[in-house]
N, C-alpha and C positions, 0 to 999 in steps of 0.2 A: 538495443543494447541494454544488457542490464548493471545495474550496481547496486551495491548492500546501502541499505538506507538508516541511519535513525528513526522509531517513528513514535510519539505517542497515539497508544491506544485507550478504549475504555473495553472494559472485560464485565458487561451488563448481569447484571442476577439474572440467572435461567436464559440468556440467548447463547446460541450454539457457535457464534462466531466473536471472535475483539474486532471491537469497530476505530479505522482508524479517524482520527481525527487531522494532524499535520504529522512531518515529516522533514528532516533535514538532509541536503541533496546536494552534493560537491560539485558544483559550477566550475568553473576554471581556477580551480585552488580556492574556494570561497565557498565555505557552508552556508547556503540560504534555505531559510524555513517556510514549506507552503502548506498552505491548509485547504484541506482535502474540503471540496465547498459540496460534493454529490456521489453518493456511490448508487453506479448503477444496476450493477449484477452483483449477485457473491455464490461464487460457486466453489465445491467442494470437492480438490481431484486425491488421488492416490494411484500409488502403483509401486510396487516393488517397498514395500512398508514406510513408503514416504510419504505424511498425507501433506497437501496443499491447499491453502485458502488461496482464489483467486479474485481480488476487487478491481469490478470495472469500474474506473473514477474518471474524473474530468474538476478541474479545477478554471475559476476564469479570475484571471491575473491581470491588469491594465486593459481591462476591457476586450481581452480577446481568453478565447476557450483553449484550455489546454489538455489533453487526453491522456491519461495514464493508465496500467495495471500497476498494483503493488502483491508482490505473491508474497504470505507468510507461511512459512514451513514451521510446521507446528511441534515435531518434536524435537528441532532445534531452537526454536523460540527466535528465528530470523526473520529481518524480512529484505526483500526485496525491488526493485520498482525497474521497470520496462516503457520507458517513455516514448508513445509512437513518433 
């Protein structure tokens, strides 16, 4: 399932991707903010003149692992997140 997220990024001098930092995530009617602790992949898709950043992340919250994608669509300046 996906849904539009909040997210601060950092937009580095001379790297090719914004690296996200945390993100705000509507819980059962309750914005809670988590912070992206490892990103594993970052891959870069397109097709049809839509390009896509795809971060494999994983964040660990209360002592257990939690697994995410966040896609940011780059020429709407969105993002996304795909929680397995």
């Amino acid at each position: 399932m996906r849904q539009a997220v909040d997210v601060l990024a950092v937009f580095d001098i001379g790297a090719m991707s914004p690296r996200p930092i945390r993100f705000k995530v509507l819980e059962h009617g309750i914005k809670t903010t988590v912070r992206v602790t490892d990103i594993r992949n970052i891959e870069w898709m397109g097709a049809g003149g839509s390009t896509r950043i795809e971060y494999d992340c994983f964040t660990v919250s209360e002592g257990r692992r939690i697994e995410y994608k966040l896609f940011y669509y780059y020429r709407e300046c969105r993002w996304e997140l795909e929680a397995s």
